[in-house]
C-alpha positions in Angstrom: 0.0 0.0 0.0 1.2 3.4 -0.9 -0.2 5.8 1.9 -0.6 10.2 1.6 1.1 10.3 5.5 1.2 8.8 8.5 -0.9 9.3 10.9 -0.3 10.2 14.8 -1.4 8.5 17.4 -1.8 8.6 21.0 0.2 5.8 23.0 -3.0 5.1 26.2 0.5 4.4 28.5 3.6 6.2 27.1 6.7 5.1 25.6 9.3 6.5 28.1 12.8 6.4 27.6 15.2 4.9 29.9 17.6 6.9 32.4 21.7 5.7 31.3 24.2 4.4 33.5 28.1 4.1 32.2 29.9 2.6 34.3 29.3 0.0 37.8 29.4 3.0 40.0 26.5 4.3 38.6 24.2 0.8 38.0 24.8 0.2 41.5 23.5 3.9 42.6 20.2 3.1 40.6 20.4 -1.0 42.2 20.4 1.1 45.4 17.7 3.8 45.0 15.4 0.6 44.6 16.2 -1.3 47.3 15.2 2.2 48.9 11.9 2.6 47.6 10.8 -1.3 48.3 12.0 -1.1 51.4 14.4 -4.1 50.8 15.9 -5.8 48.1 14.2 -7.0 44.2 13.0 -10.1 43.9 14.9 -10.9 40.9 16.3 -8.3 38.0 16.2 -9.4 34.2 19.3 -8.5 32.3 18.4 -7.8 27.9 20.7 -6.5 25.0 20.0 -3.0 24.3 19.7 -3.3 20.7 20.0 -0.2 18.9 16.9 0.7 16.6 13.4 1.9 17.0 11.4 1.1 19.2 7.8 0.4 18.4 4.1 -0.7 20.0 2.0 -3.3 18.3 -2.1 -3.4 19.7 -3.5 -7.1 18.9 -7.1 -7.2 18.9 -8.9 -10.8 19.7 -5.3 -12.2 18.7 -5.4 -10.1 15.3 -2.7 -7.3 15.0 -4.7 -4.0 14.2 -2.1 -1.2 14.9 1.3 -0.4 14.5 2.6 2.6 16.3 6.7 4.3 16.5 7.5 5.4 19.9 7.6 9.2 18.3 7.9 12.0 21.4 6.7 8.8 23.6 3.2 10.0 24.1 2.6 10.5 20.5 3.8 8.4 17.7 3.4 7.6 13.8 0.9 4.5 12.8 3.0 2.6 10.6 0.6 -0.8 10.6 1.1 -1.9 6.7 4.9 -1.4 7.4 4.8 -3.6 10.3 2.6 -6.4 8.4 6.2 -6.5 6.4 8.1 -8.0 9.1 8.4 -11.3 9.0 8.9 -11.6 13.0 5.9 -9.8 13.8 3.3 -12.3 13.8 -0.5 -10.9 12.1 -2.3 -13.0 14.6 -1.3 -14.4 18.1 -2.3 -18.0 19.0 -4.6 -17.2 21.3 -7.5 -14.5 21.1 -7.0 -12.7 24.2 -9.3 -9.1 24.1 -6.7 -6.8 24.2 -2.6 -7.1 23.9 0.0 -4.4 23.6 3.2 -5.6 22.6 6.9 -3.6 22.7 9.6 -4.0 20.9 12.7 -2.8 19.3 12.5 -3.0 14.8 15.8 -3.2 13.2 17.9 -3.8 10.2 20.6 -6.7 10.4 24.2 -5.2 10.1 24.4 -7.4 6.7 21.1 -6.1 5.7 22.5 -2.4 6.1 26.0 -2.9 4.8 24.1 -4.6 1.1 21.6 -1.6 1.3 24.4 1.4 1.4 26.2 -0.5 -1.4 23.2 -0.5 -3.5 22.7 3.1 -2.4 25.8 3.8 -3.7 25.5 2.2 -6.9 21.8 4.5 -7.5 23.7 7.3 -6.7 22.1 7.7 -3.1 23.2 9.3 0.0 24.5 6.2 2.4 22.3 5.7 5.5 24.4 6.7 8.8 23.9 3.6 10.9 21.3 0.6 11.0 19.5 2.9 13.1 19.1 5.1 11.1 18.2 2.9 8.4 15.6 1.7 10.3 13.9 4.8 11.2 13.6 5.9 7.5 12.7 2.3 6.3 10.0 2.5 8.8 8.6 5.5 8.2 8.0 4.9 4.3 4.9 5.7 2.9 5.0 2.5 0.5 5.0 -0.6 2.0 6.4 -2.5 -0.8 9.6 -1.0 -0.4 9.3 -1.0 3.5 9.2 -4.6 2.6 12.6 -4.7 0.8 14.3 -3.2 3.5 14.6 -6.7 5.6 13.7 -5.1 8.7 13.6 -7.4 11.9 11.7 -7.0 15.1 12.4 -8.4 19.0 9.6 -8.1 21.6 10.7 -7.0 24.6 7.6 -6.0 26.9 3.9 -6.7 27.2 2.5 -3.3 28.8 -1.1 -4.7 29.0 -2.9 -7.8 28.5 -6.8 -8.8 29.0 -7.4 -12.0 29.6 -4.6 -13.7 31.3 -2.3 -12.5 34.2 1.3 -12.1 34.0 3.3 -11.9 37.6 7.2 -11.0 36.0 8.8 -9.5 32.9 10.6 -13.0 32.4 7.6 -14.9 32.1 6.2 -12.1 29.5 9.4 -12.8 27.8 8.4 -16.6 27.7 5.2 -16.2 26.8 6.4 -14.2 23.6 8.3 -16.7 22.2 5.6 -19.1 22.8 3.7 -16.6 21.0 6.5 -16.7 17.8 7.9 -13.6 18.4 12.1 -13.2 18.2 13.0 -11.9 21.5 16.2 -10.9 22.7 18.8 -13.4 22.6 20.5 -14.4 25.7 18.4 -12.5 28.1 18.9 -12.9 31.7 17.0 -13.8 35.2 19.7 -12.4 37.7 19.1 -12.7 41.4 21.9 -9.7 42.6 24.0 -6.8 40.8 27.0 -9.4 40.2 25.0 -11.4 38.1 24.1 -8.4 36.2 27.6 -7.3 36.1 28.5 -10.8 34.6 26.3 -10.3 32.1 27.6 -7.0 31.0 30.6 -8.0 30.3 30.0 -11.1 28.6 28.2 -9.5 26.1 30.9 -6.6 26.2 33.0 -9.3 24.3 30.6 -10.8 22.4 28.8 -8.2 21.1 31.0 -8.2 17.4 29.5 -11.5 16.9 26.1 -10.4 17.0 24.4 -9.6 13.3 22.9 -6.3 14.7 23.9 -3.4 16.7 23.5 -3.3 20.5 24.4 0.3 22.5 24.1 -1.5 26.0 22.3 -3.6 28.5 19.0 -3.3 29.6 18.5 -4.0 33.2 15.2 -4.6 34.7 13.1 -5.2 38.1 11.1 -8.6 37.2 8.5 -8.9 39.4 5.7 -6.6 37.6 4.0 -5.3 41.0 7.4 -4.0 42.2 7.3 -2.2 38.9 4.2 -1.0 40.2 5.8 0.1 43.4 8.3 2.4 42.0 6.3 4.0 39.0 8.3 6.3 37.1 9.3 9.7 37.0 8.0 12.5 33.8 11.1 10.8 31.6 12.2 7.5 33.1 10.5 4.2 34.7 12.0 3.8 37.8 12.1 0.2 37.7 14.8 -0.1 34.1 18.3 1.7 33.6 20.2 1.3 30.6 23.7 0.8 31.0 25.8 2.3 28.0 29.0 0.6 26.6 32.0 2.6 26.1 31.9 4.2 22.1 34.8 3.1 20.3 37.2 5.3 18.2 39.0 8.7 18.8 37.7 11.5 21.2 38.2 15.0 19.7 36.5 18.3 19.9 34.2 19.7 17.1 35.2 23.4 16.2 32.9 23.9 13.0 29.2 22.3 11.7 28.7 23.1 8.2 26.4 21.8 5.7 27.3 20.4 1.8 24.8 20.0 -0.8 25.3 17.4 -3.1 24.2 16.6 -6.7 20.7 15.5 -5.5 20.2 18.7 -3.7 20.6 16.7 -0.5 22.1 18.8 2.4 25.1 16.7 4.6 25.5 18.5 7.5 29.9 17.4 8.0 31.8 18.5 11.9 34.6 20.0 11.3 37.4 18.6 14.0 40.3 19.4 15.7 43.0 17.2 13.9 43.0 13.4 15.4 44.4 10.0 13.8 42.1 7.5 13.2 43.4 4.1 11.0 46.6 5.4 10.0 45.1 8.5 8.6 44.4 12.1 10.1 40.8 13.7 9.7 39.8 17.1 10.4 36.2 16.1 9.0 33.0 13.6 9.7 29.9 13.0 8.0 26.6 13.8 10.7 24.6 12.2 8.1 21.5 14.1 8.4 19.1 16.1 10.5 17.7 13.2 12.3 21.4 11.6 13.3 22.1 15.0 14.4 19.4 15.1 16.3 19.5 11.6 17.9 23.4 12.6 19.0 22.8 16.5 19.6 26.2 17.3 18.5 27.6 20.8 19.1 30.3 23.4 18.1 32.5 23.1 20.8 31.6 19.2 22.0 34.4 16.5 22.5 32.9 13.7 20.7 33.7 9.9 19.1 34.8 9.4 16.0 35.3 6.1 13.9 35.8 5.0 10.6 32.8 2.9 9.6 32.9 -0.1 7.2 32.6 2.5 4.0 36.0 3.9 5.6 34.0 7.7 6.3 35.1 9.2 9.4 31.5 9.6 11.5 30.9 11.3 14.8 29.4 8.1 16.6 29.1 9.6 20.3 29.2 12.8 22.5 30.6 13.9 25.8 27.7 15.3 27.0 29.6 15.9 30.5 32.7 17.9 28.5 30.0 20.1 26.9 31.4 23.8 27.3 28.7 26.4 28.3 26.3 27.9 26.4 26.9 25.8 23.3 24.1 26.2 20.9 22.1 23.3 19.3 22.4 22.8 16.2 19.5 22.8 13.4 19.7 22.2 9.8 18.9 25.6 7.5 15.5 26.4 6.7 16.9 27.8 3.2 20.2 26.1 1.1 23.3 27.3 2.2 24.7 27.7 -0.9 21.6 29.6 -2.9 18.9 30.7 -0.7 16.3 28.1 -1.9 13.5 26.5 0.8 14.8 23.4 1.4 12.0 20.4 1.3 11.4 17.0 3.1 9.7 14.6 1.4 7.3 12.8 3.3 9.4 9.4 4.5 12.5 10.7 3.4 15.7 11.1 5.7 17.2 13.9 3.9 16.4 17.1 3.3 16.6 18.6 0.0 17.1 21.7 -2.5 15.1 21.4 -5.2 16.7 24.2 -7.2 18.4 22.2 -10.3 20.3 25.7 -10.8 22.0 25.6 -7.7 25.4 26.0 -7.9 26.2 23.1 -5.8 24.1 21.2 -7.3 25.4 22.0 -10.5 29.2 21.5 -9.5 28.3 18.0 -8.1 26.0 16.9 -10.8 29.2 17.5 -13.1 31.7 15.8 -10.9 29.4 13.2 -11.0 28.9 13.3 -15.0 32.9 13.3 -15.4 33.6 10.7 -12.6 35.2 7.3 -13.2 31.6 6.0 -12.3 30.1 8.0 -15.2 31.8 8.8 -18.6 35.5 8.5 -17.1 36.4 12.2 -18.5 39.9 12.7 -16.6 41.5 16.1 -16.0 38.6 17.5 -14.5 38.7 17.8 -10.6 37.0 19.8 -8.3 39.3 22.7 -8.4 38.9 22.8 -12.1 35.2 22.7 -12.4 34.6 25.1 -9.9 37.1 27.4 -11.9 34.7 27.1 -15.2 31.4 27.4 -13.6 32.7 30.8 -11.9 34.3 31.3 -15.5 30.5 30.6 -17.0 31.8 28.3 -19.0 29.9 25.7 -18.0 26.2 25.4 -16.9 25.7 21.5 -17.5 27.1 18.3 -18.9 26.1 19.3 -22.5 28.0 22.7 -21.7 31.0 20.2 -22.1 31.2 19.7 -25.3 30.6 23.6 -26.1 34.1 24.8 -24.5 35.6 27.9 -26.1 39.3 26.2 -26.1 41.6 29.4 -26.4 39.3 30.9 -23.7 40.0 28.0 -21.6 44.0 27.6 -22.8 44.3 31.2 -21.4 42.9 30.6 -17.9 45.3 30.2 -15.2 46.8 26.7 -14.6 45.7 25.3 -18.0 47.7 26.3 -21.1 47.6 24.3 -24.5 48.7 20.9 -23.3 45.4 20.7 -20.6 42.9 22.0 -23.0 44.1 19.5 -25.6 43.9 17.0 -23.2 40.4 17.6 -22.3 39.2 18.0 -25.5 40.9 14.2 -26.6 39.0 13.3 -23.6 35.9 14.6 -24.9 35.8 13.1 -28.3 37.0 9.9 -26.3 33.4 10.2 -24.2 31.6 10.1 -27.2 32.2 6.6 -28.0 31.1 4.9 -23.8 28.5 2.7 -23.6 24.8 3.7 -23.3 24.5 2.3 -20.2 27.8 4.5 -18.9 25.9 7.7 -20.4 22.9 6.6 -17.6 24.7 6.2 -14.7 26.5 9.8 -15.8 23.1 11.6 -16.1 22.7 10.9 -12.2 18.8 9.9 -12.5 17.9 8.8 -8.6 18.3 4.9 -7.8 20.3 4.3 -11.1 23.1 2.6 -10.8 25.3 0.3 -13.0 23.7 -2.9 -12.6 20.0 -0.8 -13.4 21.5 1.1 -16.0 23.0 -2.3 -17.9 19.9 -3.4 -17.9 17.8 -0.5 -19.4 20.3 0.0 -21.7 19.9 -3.7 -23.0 16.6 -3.5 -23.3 16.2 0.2 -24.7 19.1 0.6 -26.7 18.9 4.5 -27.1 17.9 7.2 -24.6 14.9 8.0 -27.4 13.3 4.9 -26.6 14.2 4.7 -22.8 12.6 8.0 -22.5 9.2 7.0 -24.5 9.1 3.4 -21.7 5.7 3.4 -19.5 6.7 2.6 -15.8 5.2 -1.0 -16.4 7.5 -1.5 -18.9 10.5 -0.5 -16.8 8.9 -2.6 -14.0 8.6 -5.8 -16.4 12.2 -6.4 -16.0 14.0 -8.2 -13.6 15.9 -6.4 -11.5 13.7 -3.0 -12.0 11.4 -2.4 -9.0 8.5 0.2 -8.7 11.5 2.7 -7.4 14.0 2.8 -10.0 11.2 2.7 -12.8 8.8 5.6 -11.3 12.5 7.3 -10.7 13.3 7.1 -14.6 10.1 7.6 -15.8 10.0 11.1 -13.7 13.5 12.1 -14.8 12.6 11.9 -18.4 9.3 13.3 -18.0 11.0 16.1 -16.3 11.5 19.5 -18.6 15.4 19.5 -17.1 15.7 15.6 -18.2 14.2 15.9 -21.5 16.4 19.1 -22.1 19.6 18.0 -21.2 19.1 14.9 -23.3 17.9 17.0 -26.3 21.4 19.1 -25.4 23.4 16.0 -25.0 21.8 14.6 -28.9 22.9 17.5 -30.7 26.1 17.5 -29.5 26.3 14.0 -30.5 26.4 12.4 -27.2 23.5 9.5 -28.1 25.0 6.1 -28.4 23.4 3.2 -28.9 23.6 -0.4 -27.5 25.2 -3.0 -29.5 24.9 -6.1 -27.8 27.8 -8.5 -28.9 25.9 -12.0 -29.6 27.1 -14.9 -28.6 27.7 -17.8 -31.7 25.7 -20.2 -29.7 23.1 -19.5 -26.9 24.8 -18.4 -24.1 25.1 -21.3 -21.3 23.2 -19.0 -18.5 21.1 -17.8 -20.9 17.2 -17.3 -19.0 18.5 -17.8 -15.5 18.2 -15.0 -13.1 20.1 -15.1 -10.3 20.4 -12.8 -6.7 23.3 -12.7 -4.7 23.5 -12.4 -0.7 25.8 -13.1 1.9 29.5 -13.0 1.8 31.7 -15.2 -0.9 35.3 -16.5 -0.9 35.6 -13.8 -4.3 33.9 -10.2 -4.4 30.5 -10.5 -5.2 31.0 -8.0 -8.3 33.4 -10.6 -9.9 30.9 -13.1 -9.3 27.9 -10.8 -10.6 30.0 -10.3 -13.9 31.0 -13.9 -14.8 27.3 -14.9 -14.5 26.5 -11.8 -16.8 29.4 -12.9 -19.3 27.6 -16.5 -19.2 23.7 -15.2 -20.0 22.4 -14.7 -16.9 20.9 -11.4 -15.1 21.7 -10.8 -11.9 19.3 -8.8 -10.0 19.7 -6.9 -6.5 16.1 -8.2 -5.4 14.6 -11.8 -5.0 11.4 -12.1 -6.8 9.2 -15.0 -8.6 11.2 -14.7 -11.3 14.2 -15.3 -10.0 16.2 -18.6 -10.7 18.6 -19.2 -8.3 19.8 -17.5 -4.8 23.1 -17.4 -4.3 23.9 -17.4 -0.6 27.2 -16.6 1.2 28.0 -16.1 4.8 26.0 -13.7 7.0 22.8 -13.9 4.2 20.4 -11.2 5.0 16.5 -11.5 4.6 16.7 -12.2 0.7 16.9 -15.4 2.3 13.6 -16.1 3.9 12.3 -14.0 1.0 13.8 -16.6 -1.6 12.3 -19.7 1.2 9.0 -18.2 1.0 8.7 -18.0 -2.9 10.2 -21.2 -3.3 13.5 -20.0 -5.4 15.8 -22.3 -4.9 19.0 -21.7 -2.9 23.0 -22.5 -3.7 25.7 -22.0 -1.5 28.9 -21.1 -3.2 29.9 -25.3 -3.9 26.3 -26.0 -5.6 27.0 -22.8 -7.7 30.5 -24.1 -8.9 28.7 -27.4 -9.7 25.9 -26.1 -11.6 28.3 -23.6 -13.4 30.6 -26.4 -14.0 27.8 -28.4 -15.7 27.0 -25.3 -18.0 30.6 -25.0 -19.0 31.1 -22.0 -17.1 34.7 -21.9 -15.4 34.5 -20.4 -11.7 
């Protein structure tokens, strides 16, 4: 289902947050304002992995889920039921039809999920999510369900809040009765009699928690025995009955002198902290990535704040933590710019979009990274233009667009300061050089959203000129494999689009309109009518192994559907697995593919 906007709703008991603890000192200081206010020690305390994603209320009605709700401020949050009905660990209907159930839990995105979705962000052109977090709170929050779907979101239940019909006496034994129920609950949870226990449990998972296919920030720590949560109640922000205690962050500390924002060549604005100098994997940075409004948000960074920073798995220095206790004085939150930084436009939020956006094409940020992007080794590989130089010839007015290319006055540019004869010449061979790339090169370069070269291979097989790409209905584009709702909807708006149709008009008279030539094979190609999906990790890159299939016949797609032939699964798969199990695609592991290929004639 493809909703207008979400709506808000009312939680009937709110969603509080939990009050932190960092080190023993402080879990024992909470430990001991309980014991206070019972009087004399807990029956029992239950010890949970903090896992690090959104938390979210589920309402069962006579054993049939009927609502969906985020935690939001914690008294009001977004419905996001036909979202929810996505995840495969949230059952639809509970095994027995109690009245009334609220259940509470934490949705997330497996760490191999997140790391397959920022490649193929990457590959469409798209900003990379921050975290799995933060992954998770977009994928959440999207208005279509289909793609909500495609996400592979996960969901633990932690917490029934209220039940009709039956009577639960401790938190453990709502834990139980989850699982009975078929809901994942956290792994490895604990029924502790005393702090040491708890303590244990801590640091077991302290060293373990590498191993674990999604994020955890901490330990949860609860009071079990649901009428001593009674007892103690809860202040305006915390139940006094939980405490969170919050593993160490991991990296370098430094301080943040500078928050500035960059707009990129989809308008989106990056808000980047500018650092003192620290060295981080053999490298110094003076820069990190915030990501977005909502990570800023979530860490309320600061100019002036010491803060955490790590290289993440895409090697980009990020700001993962703050010092909140280093925090100088009158240090000013920051918020993201109601107008683009660079030319004054409104910026705009779509609705279930992380980023914000300016939506003027003719910004010159926009501009300069839209050409960057066209002249990149990703697009038509045109060397000898850098960011130093492009930025010269916009300022110069030389250039406007990537059509504006191959309209260069070359005296004009010969005289400009750190060119000369040699450069231009170069350029120009580069030029002439362009003209002869691949169609499907050309459609990466354009920069249309959610196109990247795996899509663009594939529409230019089947198009063979931009003429006839920009003439194809979306259920065309979404006929073939490998080219969801997204990506077609993305190119049908881009060519529809009076920018799109006139820099491709631009691009055609200067020339710049190849045309696919398929080379075909003297026989039928061994793979020839096999799809295949690839997930998990392999003994080679997956690219090399998406490209010998390719050479043999076969299309490889980035999503498991009915029609595809074969699922290829590595290590660490992620939920194109139990996608693939539920249509009935058959599965290989890496041996069965080097058997079947070796049948076809196909050498691994």
């Amino acid at each position: 289902a493809v909703l207008d906007e979400l709506p808000q709703v009312r939680h009937e008991i709110p969603m509080l947050s939990l009050d932190n603890s960092y080190n023993e000192g402080e879990l024992a200081e909470w430990y001991g304002r309980v014991v206070r206010a019972l009087g004399r020690k807990p029956d029992h305390l239950v010890a949970e992995l903090k896992i690090d994603g959104v938390s979210l209320s589920l309402i069962y009605e006579n054993g049939v889920l009927v609502r969906a709700v985020t935690r939001g401020n914690g008294e009001v949050g977004e419905e996001v039921t036909t979202n929810a009905k996505t995840i495969p660990t949230i059952p639809l209907r509970l095994p027995e039809e109690l009245p009334l159930v609220e259940v509470r839990g934490e949705v997330y995105m497996p760490r191999p999920v997140f790391l397959e979705l920022n490649r193929r962000r990457r590959e469409e052109g798209e900003e990379p999510f921050a975290n799995p977090r933060n992954a998770t709170a977009g994928s959440i929050r999207l208005l279509d369900s289909r793609e909500c779907a495609r996400r592979g979101l996960r969901f633990f239940a932690y917490q029934i809040p209220r039940i009709q019909g039956k009577e639960l006496h401790y938190h453990s034994e709502a834990l139980e009765l989850l699982a009975q129920w078929g809901f994942a609950t956290n792994p490895g949870w604990r029924r502790c009699p005393d702090l040491p226990c708890v303590h244990a449990f801590v640091e077991e998972w302290g060293q373990k928690r590498k191993s674990l296919a999604f994020d955890i920030d901490g330990v949860v720590v609860k009071v079990d025995n649901l009428a001593e949560q009674q007892a103690l109640g809860a202040t305006s922000k915390f139940p006094r009955w939980a405490v969170a205690y919050k593993y160490p962050p991991e990296g370098e500390r430094t301080r943040v002198k500078n928050i500035v924002v960059q707009v990129g060549r989809t308008g989106t604005l990056t808000p980047v902290a500018e650092l003192e100098p620290v060295r981080l994997a053999g490298t110094t940075v003076t820069r990190a990535t915030l990501h977005n409004a909502d990570e800023v948000a979530r860490l309320d960074v600061r100019v002036g704040d010491t803060v955490w920073v790590e290289k993440g798995g895409d090697v980009i220095p990020k700001v993962v933590a703050v010092d909140i206790s280093a925090r100088p004085e009158g240090a000013e939150r920051f918020s993201m710019p109601e107008r683009c930084p660079v030319c004054g436009t409104p910026v705009v939020r779509e609705a279930g979009e992380v980023a914000i956006r300016c939506p003027n094409t003719s910004c010159p940020a926009v501009q300069k990274a839209r050409l960057l992007h066209f002249c990149s080794r990703a697009g038509l590989d045109i060397q000898g233009l850098g960011e130093q130089r492009v930025e010269q010839l916009l300022q110069a007015g030389m250039l406007s667009d990537p059509a504006s290319l191959w309209d260069l006055d070359w005296d004009r540019l010969a005289a400009l300061p750190g060119w000369g004869e040699k450069s231009a010449e170069n350029l120009k061979k580069q030029l002439e050089d362009a003209r002869t790339r691949p169609l499907w090169r050309l459609l990466v370069a354009l920069g249309i959203r959610h196109v990247g070269e795996r899509a663009a291979k594939l529409l230019a097989s089947r198009f063979g000129s931009l003429s006839a790409l920009a003439q194809a209905r979306q259920e065309e584009l979404e006929a073939i494999e490998g080219i969801g709702p997204t990506i077609a909807e993305s190119v049908v708006r881009f060519f529809a689009s009076e920018e799109g149709k006139e820099l491709v008009r631009r691009l055609q008279e200067r020339g710049i309109d190849p045309r696919e030539t398929p080379e075909k094979p003297a026989g039928p190609a061994p793979l020839s009518g096999l799809s295949f999906v690839i997930t998990g990790t392999l003994s080679r890159p997956r690219e090399q192994v998406a490209a010998l299939l390719e050479a043999a016949g076969a299309q490889v797609s980035d999503s498991v559907s009915r029609k595809t032939s074969y699922l290829i699964v590595g290590q660490n798969p992620g939920s194109k697995l139990n996608k693939a199990q539920s249509l009935g695609v058959p599965v290989l592991d890496e041996e069965q593919l080097r058997r079947l290929l070796s049948e076809k004639g196909v050498a691994w």
